[in-house]
C-alpha positions as CSV (number, residue, x, y, z in Angstrom):
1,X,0.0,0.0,0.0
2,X,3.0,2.1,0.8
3,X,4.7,1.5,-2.4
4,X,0.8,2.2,-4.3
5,X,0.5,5.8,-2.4
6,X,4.2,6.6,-3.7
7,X,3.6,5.7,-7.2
8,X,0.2,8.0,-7.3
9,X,1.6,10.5,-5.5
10,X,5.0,10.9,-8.2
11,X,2.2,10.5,-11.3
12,X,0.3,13.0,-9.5
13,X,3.2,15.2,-9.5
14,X,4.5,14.5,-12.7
15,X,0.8,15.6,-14.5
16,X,0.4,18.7,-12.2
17,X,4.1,19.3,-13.8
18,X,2.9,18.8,-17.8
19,X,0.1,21.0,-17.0
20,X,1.7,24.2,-15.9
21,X,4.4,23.4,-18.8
22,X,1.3,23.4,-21.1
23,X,-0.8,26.9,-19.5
24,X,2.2,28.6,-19.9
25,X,3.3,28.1,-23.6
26,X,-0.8,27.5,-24.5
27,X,0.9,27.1,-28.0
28,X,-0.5,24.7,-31.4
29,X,1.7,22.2,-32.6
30,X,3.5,22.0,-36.1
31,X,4.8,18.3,-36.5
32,X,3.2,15.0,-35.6
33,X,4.5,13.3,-32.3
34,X,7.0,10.2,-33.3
35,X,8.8,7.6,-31.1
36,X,10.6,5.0,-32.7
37,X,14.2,3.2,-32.9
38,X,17.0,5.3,-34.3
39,X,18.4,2.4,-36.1
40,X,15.0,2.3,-38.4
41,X,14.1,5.6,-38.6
42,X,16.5,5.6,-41.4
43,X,15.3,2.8,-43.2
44,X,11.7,3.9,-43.0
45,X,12.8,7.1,-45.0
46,X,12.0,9.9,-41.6
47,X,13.7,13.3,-41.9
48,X,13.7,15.0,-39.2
49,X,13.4,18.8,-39.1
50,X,15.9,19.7,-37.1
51,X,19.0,18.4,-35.4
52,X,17.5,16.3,-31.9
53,X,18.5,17.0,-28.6
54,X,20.4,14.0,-27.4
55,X,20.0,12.4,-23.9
56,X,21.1,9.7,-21.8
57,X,21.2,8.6,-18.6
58,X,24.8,8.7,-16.8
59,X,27.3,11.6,-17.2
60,X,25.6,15.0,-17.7
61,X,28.5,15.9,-20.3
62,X,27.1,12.9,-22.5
63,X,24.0,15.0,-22.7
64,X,23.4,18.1,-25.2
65,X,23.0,20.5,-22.1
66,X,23.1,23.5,-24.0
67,X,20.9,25.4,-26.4
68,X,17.6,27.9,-25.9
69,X,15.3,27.3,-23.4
70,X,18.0,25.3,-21.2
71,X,18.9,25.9,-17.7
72,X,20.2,24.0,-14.8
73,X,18.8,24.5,-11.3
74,X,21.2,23.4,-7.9
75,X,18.7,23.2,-5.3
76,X,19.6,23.9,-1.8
77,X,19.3,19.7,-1.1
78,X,22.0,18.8,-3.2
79,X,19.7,17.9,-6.0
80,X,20.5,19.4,-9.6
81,X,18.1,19.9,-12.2
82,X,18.6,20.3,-16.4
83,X,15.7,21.4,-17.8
84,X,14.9,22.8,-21.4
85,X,11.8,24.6,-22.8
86,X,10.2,25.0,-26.2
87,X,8.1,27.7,-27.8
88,X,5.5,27.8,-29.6
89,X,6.3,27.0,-33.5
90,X,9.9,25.6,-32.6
91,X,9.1,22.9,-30.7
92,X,11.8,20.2,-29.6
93,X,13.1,17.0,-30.8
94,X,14.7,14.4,-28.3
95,X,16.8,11.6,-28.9
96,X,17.0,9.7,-25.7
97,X,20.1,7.4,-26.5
98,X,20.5,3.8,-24.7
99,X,22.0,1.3,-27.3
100,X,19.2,-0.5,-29.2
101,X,16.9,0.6,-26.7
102,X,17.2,4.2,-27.8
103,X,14.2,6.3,-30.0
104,X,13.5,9.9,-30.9
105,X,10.6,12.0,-29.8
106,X,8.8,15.0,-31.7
107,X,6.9,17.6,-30.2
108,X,8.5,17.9,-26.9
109,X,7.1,21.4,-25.3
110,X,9.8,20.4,-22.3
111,X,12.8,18.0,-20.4
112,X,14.0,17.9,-17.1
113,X,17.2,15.8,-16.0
114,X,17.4,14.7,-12.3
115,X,21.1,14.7,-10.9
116,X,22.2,14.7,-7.1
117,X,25.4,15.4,-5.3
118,X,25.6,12.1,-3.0
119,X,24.6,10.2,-6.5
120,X,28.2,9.3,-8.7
121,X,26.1,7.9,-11.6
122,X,24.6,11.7,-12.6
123,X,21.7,11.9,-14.1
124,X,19.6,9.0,-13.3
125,X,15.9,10.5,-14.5
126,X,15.0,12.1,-17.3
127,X,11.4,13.4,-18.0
128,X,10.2,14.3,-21.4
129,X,6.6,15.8,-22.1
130,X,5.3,16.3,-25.4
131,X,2.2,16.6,-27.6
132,X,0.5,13.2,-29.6
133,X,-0.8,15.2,-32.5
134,X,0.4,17.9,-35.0
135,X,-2.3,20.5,-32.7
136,X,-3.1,21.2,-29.2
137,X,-6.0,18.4,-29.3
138,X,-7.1,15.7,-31.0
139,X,-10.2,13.3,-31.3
140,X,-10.5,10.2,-29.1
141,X,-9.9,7.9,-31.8
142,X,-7.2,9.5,-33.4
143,X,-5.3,10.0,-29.8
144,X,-5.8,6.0,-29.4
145,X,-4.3,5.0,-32.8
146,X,-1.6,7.2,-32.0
147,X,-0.8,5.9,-28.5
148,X,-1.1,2.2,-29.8
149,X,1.6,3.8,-32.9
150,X,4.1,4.6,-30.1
151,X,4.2,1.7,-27.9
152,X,4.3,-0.7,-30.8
153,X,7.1,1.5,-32.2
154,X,8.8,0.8,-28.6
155,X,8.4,-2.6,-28.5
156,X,10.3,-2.8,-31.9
157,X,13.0,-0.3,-30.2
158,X,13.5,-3.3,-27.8
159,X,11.3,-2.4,-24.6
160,X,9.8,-5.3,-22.7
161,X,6.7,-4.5,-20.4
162,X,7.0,-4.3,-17.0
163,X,5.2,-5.6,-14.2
164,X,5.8,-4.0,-10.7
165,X,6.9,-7.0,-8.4
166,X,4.0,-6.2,-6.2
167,X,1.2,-6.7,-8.9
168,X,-0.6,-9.8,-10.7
169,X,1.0,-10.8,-13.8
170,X,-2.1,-10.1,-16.0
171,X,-2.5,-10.0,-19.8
172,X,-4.7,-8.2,-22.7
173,X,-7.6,-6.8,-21.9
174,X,-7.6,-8.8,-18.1
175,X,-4.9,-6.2,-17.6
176,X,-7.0,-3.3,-18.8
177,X,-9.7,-4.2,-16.7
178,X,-7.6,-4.7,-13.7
179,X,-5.8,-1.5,-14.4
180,X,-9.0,0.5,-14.6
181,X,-10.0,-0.7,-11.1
182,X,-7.9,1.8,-9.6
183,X,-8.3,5.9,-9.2
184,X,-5.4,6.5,-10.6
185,X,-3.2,4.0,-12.9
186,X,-0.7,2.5,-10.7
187,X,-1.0,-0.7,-12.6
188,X,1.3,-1.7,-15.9
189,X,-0.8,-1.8,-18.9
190,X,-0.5,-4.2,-21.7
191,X,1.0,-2.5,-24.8
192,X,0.1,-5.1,-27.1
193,X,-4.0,-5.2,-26.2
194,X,-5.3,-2.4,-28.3
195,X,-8.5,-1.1,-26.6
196,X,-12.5,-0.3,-28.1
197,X,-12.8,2.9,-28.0
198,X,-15.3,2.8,-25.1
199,X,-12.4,1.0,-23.4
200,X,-10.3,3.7,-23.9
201,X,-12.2,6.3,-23.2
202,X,-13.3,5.2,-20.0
203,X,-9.7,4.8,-18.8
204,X,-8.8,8.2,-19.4
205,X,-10.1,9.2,-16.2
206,X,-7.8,7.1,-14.6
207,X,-4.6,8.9,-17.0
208,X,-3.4,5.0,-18.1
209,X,0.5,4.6,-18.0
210,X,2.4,1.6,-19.6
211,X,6.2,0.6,-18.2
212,X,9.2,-1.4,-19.9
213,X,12.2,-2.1,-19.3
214,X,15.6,-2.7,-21.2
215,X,19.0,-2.8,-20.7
216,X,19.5,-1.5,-17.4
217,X,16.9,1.1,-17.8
218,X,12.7,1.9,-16.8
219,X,10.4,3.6,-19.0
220,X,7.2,5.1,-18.6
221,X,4.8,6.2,-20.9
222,X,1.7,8.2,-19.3
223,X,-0.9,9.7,-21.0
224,X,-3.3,13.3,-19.9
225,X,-6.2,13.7,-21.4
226,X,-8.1,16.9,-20.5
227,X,-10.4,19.6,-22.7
228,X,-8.1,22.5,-21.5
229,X,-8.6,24.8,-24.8
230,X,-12.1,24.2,-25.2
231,X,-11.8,22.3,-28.5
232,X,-14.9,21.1,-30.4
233,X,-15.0,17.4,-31.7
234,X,-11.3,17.5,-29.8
235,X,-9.5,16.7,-26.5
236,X,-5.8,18.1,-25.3
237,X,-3.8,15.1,-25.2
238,X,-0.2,15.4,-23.1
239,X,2.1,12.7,-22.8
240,X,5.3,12.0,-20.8
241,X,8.1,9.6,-21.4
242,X,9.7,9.0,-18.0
243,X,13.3,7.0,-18.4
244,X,14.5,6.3,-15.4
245,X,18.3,4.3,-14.1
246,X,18.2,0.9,-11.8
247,X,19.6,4.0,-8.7
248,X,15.9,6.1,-9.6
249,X,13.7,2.9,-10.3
250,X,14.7,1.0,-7.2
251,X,16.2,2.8,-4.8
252,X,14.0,6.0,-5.2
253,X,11.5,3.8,-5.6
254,X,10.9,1.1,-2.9
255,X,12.8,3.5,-0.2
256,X,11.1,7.0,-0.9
257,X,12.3,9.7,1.6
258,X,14.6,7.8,3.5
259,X,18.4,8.9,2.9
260,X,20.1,5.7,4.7
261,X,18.1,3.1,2.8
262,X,18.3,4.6,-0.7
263,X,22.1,4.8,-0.2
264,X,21.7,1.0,1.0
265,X,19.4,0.3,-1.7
266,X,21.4,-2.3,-3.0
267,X,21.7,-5.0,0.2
268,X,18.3,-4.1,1.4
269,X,15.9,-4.7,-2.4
270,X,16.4,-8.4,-2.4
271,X,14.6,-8.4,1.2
272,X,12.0,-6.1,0.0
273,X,11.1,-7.4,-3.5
274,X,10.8,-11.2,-1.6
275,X,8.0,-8.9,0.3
276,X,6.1,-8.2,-2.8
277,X,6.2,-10.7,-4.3
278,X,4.4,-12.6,-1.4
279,X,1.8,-9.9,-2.3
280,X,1.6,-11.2,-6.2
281,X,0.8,-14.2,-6.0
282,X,-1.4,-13.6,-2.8
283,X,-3.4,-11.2,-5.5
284,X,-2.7,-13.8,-7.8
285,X,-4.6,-16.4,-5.8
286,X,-7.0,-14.0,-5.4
287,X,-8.1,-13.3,-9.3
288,X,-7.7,-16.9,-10.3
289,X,-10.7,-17.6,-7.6
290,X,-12.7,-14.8,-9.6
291,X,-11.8,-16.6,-13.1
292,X,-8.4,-14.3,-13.8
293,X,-5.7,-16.1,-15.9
294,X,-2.5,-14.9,-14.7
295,X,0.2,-15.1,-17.2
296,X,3.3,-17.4,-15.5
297,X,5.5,-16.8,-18.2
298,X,6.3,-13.6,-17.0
299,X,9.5,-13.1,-15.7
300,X,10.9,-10.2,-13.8
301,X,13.5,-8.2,-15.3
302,X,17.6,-8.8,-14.1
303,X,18.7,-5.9,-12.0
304,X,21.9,-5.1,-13.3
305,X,22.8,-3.7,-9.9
306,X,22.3,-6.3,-7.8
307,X,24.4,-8.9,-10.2
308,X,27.5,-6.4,-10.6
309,X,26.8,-6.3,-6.2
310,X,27.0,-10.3,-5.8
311,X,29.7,-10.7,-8.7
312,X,31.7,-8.5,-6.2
313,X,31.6,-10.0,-3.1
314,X,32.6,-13.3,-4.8
């Protein structure tokens, strides 16, 4: 339940962040919102129209820093901040670079790269919000077929879903359903079940979120939906791409707020994923009694971390 509050309470944060970002500019878009792998944009004959803005996770001088709109904040905590805004008619394009994992984004009205004193690995979260459509707002329909675009586009880029260890390992449109149960998504949708359109637009109340993982790194794809220009026949669409390192994921994550234990992450996660997962397959247990089939071919992702940790001490 902890680890549920946390997760609503950083989505919360994270849309309450996309909206100011978006009453501020109040701008109309001029390209169409893309995600897909660098090594096919090529192939599929995509120009883009201007040079992207590379990121990664890791050293900030491996990042393109610099540029308009770009500042970088050292907050009083030790926590650093490197942000970048667009304007209106020159928005951004973002190439978030992670081996085969990596894939470009269009539209992006703004970035912000977390970074911390007491952290070695620098930045260790980058958030990237952007638009879904070539305006402001689009129709329900056209939003959908666009969202289901990008997350097959990062399934070809390499990204695997995620599950959070603490949830039931559910599938298609069992995991829509399950996900909708909740106020606010907190649960791992299924990329590959494309919803009706009633489906959809029921769960956009709940601003639905899908999570993968690859190569060391978690990604998070949310989507806002909310009529904030008064559009006819239209709705405002605003989506984030959340990328976050193994340090932000896990260690932010499971340990929220409490200095000694994030910097312990690493010797105290095993204890505290074996917790969770006694809560999976106790919810689990639970859905198969109401006719659930839970997918058991789901396996958790390797934590890099922790195997680097134990290769160590051997």
């Amino acid at each position: 339940m902890i680890r549920m509050i946390f997760r609503l309470a950083t989505l919360l944060a994270i849309f309450f962040h996309i909206a100011s970002v978006f009453a501020e500019n109040n701008y109309r878009m001029t390209g169409v919102a893309r995600i897909y792998s660098t090594s096919s944009s090529a192939s599929n004959g995509h120009e883009m129209s201007q040079l992207p803005t590379l990121i990664r996770l890791g050293n900030p001088q491996s990042s393109d820093l610099n540029g308009p709109g770009s500042s970088v904040d050292n907050h009083p905590t030790g926590v650093k901040f490197y942000q970048r805004d667009w304007q209106r008619g020159d928005l951004g394009t973002v190439q978030f670079v992670n081996g085969n994992h990596s894939f470009v984004i269009d539209n992006v009205l703004s970035m912000i790269g977390f970074a911390a004193e007491n952290v070695p690995e620098g930045i260790y979260e980058w958030s990237i919000n952007f638009g879904v459509s070539p305006e402001q707002a689009d129709t329900h329909e056209a939003a959908r077929d666009r969202v289901m675009k990008l997350l097959a586009q990062l399934r070809a880029s390499g990204w695997k879903r995620y599950v959070d260890v603490g949830d039931p390992r559910l599938q298609g449109r069992a995991a829509w359903h399950y996900g909708a149960s909740f106020p606010v998504a907190v649960y791992s949708l299924d990329s590959e079940y494309p919803p009706t359109q009633d489906e959809w637009n029921a769960m956009l109340r709940h601003a639905p979120r899908w999570i993968f993982y690859g190569d060391g790194a978690y990604l998070t794809l949310s989507v806002m939906e909310s009529n904030m220009g008064g559009f006819v026949g239209k709705s405002t669409y605003l989506l984030t791409v959340d990328v976050k390192s193994e340090y932000a994921f896990y260690g932010l994550g499971y340990f929220p707020g409490k200095a000694e234990k994030i910097h312990n992450w690493k010797a105290l996660l095993p204890a505290e994923l074996e917790k969770y997962q006694a809560m999976r397959l106790k919810t689990e247990a639970a859905l198969r009694a109401q006719g659930y089939a839970i997918d058991t071919t789901y396996q958790d992702p390797p934590i890099k971390a922790l195997e680097s940790s134990s290769a160590s001490a051997n």
